[in-house]
MIDOSE-1310 file (N, C-alpha, C; in nm, 2 decimals, decimal comma, always signed):
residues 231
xxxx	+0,18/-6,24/-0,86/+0,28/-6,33/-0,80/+0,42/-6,27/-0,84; +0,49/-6,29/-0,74/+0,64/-6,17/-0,77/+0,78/-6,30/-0,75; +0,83/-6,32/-0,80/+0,97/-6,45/-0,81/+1,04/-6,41/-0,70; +1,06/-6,25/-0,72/+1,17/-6,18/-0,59/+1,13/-6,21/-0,47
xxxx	+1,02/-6,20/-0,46/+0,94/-6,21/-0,31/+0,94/-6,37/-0,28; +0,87/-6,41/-0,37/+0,88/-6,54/-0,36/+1,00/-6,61/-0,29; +1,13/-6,58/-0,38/+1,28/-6,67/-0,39/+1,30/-6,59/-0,22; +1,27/-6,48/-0,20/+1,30/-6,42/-0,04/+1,20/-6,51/+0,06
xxxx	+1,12/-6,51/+0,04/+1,04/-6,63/+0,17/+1,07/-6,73/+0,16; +1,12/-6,80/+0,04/+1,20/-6,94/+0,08/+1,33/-6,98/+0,11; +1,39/-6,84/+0,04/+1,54/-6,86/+0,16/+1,55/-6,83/+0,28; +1,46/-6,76/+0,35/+1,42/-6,75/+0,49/+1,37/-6,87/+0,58
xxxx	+1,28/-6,90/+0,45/+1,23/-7,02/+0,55/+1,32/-7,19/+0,51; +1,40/-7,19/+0,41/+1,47/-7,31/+0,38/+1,61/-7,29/+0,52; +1,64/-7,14/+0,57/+1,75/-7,12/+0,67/+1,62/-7,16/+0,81; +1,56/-7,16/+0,79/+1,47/-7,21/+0,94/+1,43/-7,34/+0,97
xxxx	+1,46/-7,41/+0,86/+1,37/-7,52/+0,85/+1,54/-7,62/+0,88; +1,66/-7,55/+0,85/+1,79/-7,59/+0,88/+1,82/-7,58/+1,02; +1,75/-7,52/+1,05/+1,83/-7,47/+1,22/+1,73/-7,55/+1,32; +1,60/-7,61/+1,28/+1,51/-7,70/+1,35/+1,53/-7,84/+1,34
xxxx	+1,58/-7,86/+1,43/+1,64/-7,99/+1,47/+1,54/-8,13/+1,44; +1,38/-8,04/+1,51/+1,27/-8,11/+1,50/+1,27/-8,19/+1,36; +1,22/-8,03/+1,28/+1,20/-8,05/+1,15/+1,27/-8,13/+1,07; +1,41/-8,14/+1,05/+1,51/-8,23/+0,97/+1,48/-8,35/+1,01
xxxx	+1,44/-8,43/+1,10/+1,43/-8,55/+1,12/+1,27/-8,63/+1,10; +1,24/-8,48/+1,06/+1,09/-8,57/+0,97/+1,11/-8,65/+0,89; +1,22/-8,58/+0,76/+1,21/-8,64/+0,63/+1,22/-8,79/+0,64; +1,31/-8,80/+0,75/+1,36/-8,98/+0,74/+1,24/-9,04/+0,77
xxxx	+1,20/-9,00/+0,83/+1,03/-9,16/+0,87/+1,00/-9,22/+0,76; +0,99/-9,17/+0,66/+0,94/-9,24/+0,57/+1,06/-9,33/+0,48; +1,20/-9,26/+0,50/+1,32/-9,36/+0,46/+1,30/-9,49/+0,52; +1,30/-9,46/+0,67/+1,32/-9,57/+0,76/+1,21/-9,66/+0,77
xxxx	+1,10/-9,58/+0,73/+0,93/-9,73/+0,72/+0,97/-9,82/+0,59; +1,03/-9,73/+0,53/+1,06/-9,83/+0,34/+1,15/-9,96/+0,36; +1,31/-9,87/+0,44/+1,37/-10,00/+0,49/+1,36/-10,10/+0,57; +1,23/-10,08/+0,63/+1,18/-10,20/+0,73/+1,11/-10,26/+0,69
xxxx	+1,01/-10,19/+0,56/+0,91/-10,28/+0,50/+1,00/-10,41/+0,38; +1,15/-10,33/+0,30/+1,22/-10,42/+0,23/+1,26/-10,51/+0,33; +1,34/-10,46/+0,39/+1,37/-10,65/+0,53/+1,29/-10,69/+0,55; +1,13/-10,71/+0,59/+1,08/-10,77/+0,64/+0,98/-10,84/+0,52
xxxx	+1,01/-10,80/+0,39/+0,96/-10,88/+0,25/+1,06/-10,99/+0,23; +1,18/-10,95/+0,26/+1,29/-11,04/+0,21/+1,28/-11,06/+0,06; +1,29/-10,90/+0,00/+1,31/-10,94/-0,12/+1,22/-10,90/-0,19; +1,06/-10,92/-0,14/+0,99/-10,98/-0,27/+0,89/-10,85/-0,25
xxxx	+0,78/-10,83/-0,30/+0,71/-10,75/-0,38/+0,61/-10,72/-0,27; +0,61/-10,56/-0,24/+0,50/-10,52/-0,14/+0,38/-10,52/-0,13; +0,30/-10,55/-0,09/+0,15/-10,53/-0,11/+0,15/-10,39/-0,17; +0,06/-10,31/-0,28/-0,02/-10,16/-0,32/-0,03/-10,08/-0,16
xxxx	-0,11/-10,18/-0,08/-0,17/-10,12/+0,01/-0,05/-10,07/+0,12; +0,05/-10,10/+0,11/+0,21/-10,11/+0,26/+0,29/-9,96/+0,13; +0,25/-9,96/-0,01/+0,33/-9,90/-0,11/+0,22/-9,73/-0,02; +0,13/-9,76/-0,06/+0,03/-9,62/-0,01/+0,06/-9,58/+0,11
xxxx	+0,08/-9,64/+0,21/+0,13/-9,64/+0,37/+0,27/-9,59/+0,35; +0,33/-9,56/+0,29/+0,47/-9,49/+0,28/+0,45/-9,36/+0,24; +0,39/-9,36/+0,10/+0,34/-9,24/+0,06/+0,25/-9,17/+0,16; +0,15/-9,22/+0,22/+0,11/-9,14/+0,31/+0,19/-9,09/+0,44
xxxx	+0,26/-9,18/+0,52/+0,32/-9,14/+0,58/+0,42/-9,02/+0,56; +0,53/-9,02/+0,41/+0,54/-8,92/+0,39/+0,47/-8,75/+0,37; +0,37/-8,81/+0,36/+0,27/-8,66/+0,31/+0,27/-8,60/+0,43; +0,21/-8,69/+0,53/+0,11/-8,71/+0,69/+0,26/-8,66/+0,74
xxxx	+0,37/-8,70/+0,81/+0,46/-8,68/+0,89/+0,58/-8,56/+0,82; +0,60/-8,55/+0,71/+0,64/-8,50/+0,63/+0,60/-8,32/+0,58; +0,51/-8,36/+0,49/+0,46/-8,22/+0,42/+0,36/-8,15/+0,50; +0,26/-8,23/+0,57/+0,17/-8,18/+0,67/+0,25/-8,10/+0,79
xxxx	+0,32/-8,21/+0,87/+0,36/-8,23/+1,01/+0,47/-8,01/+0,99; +0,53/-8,03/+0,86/+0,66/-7,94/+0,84/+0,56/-7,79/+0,84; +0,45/-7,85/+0,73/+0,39/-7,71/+0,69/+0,32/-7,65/+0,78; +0,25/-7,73/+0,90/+0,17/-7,69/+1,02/+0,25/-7,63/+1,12
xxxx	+0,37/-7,64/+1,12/+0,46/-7,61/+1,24/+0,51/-7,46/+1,22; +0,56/-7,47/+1,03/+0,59/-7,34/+0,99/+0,51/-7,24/+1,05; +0,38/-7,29/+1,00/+0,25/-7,15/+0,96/+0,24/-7,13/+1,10; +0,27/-7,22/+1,25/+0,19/-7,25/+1,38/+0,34/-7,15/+1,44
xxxx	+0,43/-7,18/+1,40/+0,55/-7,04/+1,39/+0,52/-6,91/+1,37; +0,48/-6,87/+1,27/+0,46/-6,76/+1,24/+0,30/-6,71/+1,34; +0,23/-6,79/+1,33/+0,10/-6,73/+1,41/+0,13/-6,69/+1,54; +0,25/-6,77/+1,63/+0,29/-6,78/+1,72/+0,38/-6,62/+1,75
xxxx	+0,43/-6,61/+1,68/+0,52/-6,56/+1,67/+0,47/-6,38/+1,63; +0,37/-6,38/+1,60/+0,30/-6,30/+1,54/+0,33/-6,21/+1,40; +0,42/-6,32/+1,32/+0,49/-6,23/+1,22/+0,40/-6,23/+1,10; +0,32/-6,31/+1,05/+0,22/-6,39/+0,97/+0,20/-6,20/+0,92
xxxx	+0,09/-6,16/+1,04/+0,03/-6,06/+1,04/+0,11/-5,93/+0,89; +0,25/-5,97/+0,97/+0,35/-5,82/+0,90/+0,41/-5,89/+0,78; +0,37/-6,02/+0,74/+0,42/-6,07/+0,62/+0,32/-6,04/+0,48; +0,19/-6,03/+0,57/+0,06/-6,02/+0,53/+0,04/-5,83/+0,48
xxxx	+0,10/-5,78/+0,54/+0,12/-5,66/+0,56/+0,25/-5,54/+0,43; +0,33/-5,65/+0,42/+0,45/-5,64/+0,32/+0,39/-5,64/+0,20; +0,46/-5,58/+0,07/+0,41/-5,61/-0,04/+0,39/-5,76/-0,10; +0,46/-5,85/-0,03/+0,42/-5,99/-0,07/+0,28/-6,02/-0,05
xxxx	+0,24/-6,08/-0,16/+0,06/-6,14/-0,18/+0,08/-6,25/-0,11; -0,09/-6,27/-0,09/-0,13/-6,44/+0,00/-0,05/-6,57/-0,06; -0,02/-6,54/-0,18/+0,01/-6,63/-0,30/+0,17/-6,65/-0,26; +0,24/-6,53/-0,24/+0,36/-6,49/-0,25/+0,40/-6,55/-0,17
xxxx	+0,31/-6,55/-0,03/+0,35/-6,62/+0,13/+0,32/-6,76/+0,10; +0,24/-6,80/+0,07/+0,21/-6,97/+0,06/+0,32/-7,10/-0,09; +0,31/-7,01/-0,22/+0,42/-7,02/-0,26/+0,57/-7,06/-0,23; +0,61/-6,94/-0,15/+0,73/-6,93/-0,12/+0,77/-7,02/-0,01
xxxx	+0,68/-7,10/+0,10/+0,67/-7,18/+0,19/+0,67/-7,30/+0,14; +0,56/-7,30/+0,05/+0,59/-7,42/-0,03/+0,64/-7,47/-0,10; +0,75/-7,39/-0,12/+0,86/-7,46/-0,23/+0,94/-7,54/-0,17; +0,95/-7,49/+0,02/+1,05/-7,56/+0,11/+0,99/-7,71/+0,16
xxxx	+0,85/-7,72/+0,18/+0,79/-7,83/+0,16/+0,83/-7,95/+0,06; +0,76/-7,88/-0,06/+0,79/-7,97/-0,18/+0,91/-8,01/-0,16; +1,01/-7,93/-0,18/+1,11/-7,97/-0,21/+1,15/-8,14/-0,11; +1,16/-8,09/+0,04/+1,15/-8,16/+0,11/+1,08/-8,30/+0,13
xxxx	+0,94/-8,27/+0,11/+0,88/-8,38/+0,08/+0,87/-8,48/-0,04; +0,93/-8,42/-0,19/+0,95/-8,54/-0,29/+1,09/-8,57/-0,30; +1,16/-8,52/-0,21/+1,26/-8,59/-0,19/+1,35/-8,70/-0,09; +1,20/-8,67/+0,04/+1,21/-8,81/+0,10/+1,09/-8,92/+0,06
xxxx	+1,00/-8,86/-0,06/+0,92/-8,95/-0,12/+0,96/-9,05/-0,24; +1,09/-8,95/-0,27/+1,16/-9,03/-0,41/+1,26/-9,12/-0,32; +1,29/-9,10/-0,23/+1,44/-9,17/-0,17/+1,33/-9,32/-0,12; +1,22/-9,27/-0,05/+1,14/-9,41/-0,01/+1,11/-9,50/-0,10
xxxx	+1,06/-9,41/-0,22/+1,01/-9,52/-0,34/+1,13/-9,57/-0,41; +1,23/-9,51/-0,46/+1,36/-9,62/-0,49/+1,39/-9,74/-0,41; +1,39/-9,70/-0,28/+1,36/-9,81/-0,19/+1,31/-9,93/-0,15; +1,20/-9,90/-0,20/+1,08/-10,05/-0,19/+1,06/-10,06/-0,39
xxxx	+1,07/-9,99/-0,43/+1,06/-10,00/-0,58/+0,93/-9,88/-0,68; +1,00/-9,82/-0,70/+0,91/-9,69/-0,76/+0,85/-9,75/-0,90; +0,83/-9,85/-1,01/+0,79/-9,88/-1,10/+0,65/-9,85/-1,08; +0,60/-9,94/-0,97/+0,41/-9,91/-0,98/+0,33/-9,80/-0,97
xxxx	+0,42/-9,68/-0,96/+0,38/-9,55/-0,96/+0,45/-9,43/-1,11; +0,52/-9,57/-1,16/+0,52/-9,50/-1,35/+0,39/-9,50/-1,42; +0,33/-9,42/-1,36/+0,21/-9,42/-1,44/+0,13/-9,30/-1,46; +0,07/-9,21/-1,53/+0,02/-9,09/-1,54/-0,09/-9,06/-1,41
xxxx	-0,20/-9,15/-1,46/-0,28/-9,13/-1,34/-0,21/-9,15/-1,20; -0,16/-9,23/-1,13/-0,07/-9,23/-1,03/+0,02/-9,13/-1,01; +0,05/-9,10/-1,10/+0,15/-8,93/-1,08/+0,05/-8,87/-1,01; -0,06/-8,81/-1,17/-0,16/-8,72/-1,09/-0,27/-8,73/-0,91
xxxx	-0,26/-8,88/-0,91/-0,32/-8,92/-0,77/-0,22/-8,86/-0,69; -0,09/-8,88/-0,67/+0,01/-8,83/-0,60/+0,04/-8,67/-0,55; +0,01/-8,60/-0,69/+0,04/-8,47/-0,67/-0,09/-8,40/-0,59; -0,20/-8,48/-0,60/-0,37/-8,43/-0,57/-0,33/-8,45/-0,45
xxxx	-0,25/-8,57/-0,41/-0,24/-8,59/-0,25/-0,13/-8,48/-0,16; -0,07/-8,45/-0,23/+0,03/-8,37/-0,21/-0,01/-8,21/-0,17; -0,09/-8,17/-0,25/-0,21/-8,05/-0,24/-0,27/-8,02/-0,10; -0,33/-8,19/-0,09/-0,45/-8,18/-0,01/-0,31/-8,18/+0,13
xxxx	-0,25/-8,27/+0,13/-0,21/-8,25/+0,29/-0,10/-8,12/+0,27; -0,06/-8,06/+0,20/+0,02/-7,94/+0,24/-0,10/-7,83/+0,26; -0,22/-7,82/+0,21/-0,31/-7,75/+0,25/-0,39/-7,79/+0,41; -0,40/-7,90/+0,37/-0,46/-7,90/+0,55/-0,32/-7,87/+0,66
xxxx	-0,22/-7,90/+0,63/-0,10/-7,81/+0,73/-0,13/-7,69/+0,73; -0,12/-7,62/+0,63/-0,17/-7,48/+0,61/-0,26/-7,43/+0,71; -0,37/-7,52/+0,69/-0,51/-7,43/+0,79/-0,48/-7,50/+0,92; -0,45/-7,65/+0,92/-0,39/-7,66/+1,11/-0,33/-7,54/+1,16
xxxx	-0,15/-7,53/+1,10/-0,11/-7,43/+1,15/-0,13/-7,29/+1,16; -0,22/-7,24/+1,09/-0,27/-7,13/+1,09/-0,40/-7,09/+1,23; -0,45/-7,24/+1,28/-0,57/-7,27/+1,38/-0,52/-7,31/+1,46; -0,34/-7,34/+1,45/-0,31/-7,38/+1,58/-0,19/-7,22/+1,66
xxxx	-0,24/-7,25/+1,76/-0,22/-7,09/+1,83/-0,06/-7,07/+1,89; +0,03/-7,17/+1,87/+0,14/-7,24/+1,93/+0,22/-7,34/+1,90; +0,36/-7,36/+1,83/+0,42/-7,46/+1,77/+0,43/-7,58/+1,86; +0,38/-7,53/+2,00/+0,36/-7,67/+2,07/+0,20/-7,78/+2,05
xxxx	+0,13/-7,66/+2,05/-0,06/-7,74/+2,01/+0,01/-7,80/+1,91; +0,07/-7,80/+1,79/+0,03/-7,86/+1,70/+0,07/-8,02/+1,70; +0,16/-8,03/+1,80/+0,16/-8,22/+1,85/+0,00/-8,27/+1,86; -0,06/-8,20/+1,89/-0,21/-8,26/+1,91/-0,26/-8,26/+1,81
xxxx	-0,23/-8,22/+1,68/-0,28/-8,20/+1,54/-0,22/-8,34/+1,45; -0,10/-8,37/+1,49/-0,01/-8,42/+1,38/-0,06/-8,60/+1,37; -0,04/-8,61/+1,53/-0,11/-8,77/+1,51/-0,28/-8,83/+1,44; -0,34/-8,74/+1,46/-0,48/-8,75/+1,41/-0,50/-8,76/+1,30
xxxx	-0,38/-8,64/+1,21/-0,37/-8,66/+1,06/-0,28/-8,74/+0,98; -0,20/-8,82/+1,11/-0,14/-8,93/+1,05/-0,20/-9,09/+1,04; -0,26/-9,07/+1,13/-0,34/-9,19/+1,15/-0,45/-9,20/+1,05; -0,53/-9,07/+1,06/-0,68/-9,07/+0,99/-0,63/-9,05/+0,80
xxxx	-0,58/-9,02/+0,80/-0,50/-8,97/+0,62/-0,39/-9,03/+0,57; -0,30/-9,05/+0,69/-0,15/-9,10/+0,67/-0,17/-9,29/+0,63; -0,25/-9,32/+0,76/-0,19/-9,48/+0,72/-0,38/-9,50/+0,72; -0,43/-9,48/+0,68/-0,56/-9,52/+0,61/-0,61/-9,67/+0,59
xxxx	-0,49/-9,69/+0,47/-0,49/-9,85/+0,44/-0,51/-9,93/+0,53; -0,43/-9,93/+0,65/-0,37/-10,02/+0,79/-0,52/-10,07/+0,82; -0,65/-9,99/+0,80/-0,78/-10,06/+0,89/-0,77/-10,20/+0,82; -0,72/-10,28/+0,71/-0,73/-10,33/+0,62/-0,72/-10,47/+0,77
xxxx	-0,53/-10,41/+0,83/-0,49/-10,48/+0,91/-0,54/-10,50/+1,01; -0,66/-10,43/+1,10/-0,72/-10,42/+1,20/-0,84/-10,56/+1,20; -0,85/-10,60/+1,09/-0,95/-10,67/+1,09/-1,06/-10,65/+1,03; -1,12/-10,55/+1,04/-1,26/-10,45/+1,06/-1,33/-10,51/+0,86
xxxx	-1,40/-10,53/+0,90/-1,50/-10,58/+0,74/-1,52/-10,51/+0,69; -1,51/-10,54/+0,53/-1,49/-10,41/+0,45/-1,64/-10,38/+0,41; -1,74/-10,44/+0,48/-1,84/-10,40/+0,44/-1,94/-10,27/+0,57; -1,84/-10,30/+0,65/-1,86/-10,20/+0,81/-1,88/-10,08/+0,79
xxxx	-1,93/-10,01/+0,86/-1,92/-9,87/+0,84/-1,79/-9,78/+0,82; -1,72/-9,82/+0,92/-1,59/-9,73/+0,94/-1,53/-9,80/+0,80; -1,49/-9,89/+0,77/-1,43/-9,94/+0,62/-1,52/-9,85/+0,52; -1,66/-9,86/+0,52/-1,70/-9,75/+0,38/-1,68/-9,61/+0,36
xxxx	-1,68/-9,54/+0,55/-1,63/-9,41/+0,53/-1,46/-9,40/+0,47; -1,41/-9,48/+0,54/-1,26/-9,49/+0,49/-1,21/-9,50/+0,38; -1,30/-9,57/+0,30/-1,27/-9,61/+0,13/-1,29/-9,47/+0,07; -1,34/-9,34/+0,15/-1,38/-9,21/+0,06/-1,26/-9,16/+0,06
xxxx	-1,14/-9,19/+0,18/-1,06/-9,07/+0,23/-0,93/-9,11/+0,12; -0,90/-9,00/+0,07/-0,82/-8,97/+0,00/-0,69/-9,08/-0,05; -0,61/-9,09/+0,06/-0,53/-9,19/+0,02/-0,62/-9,36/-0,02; -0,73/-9,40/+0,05/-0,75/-9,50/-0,04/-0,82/-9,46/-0,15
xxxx	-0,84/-9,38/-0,22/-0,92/-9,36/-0,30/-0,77/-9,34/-0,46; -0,66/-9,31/-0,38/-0,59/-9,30/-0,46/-0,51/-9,47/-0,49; -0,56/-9,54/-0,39/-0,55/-9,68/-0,42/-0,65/-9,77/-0,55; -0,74/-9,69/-0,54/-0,86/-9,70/-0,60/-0,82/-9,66/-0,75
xxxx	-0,73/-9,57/-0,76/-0,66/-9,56/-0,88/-0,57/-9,62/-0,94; -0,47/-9,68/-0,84/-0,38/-9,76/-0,89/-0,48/-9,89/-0,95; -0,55/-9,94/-0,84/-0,58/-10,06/-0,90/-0,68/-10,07/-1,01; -0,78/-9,98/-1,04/-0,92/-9,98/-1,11/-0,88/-9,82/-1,26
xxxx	-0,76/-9,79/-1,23/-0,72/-9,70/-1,31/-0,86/-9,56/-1,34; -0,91/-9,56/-1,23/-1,09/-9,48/-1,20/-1,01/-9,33/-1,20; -1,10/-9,27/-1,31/-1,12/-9,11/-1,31/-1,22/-9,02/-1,20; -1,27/-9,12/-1,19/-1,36/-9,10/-1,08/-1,34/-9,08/-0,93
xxxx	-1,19/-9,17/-0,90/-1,17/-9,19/-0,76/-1,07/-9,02/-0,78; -0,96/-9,02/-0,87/-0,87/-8,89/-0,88/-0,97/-8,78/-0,90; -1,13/-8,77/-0,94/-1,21/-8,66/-0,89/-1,22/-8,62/-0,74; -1,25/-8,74/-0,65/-1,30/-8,74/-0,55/-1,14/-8,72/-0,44
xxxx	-1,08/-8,72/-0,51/-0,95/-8,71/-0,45/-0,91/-8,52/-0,43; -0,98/-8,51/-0,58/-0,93/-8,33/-0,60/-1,04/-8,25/-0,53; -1,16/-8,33/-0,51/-1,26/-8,27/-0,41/-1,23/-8,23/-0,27; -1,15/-8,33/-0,24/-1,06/-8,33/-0,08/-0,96/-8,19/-0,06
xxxx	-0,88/-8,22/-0,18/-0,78/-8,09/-0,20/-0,88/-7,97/-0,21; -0,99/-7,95/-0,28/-1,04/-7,85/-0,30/-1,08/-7,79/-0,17; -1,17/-7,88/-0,07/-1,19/-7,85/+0,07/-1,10/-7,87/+0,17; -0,95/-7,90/+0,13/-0,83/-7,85/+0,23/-0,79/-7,69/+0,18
xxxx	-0,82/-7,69/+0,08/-0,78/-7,55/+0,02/-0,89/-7,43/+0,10; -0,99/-7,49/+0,08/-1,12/-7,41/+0,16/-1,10/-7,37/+0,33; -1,08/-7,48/+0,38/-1,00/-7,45/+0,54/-0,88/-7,38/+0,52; -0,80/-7,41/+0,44/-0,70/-7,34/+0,45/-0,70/-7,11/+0,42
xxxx	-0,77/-7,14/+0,38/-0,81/-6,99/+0,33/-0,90/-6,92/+0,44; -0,98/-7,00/+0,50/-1,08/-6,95/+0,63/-1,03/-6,90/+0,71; -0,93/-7,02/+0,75/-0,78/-7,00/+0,88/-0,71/-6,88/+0,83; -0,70/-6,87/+0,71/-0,57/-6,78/+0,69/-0,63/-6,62/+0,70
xxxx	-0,78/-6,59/+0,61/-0,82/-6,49/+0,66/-0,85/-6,46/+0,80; -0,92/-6,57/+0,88/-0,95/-6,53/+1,02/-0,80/-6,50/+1,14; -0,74/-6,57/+1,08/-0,55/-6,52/+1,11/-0,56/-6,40/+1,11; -0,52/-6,34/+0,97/-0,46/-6,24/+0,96/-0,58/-6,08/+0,99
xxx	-0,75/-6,11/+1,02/-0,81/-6,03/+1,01/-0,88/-6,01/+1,23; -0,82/-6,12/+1,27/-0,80/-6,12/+1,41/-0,70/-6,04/+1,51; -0,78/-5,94/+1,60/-0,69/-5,88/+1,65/-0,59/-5,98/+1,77
């Protein structure tokens, strides 16, 4: 892993991520869900489950939506290939991408949770549930945009993994019995399982959490060789 290379793909990509109009107006979704969830409490104390629907939404609209569009850039564009080609390592490229993420992403994740109230998430395990979540959806961006062939396909990507990962909790609001099928597959998927932590303080759920990340990391690596080893 090289710093030079590194600090160079992120100032490339922190000036691209400035000049997309798209991209700069991600960060706010998740400002703007916090301040409609504080009006509409009037004051008082959010449900865990509306607190997780923020966090996910930032991940989902945010670190996903940004990182898939990048990589769906570059495939598009066909530069991936000659980045891949450069003395910069696989590491060097994903790293350096991700620093423009992160950055972006815990900082419309911090601005949302001062918002509605960041206390319930001082907590170690909750950190670590957070950053596992963090992983998992900057890697499944990864392998979307790397599988998606065009910065326009990836509209067709972004809602599916906002809905299905992002607001997760929300079946709660649909009705649907938590003893139903779709509720027991749901309780596996990541963000509620990171609910599973807040409330039951379970080492078990932050395993099953890092399992997820581990198999976004696995797509993400398939896509990126079959990327860069396709004529």
């Amino acid at each position: 892993m090289n710093v030079q290379r590194i600090h160079a793909i992120f100032e490339k990509d922190i000036k691209d991520f400035m000049k997309n109009m798209m991209l700069i107006t991600m960060p706010f979704i998740p400002i703007v869900l916090s301040l409609m969830y504080t009006r509409f409490s009037d004051g008082g104390v959010l449900p865990i489950s509306m607190l997780y629907i923020i966090v996910g939404a930032t991940y989902s609209a945010v670190t996903s939506s940004i990182m898939m569009t990048m990589m769906a850039e570059e495939n598009e564009k066909k530069t991936l290939r000659g980045l891949v080609q450069s003395p910069a390592s696989y590491v060097d490229i994903l790293v350096g991408k991700s620093l423009v993420v992160a950055l972006v992403s815990f900082t419309s994740l911090l601005i949302s949770l001062l918002i509605v109230g960041i206390d319930p998430f001082l907590n170690l395990k909750d950190v670590i549930a957070l950053l596992l979540l963090f992983i998992f959806f900057l890697l499944l961006g990864i392998g979307i945009g790397l599988f998606s062939k065009s910065v326009a396909s990836t509209s067709a990507y972004i809602m599916p993994v906002m809905f299905l990962f992002g607001f997760t909790p929300m079946i709660e609001a649909l009705g649907i019995a938590k003893k139903s099928a779709v509720s027991q597959v749901a309780s596996v998927f990541p963000l509620m399982q990171a609910i599973h932590v807040h409330e039951n303080n379970s080492w078990i759920s932050l395993g099953i959490i890092a399992l997820w990340s581990m198999g976004s990391a696995i797509f993400a690596y398939i896509c990126f060789k079959k990327t860069t080893t396709d004529d």
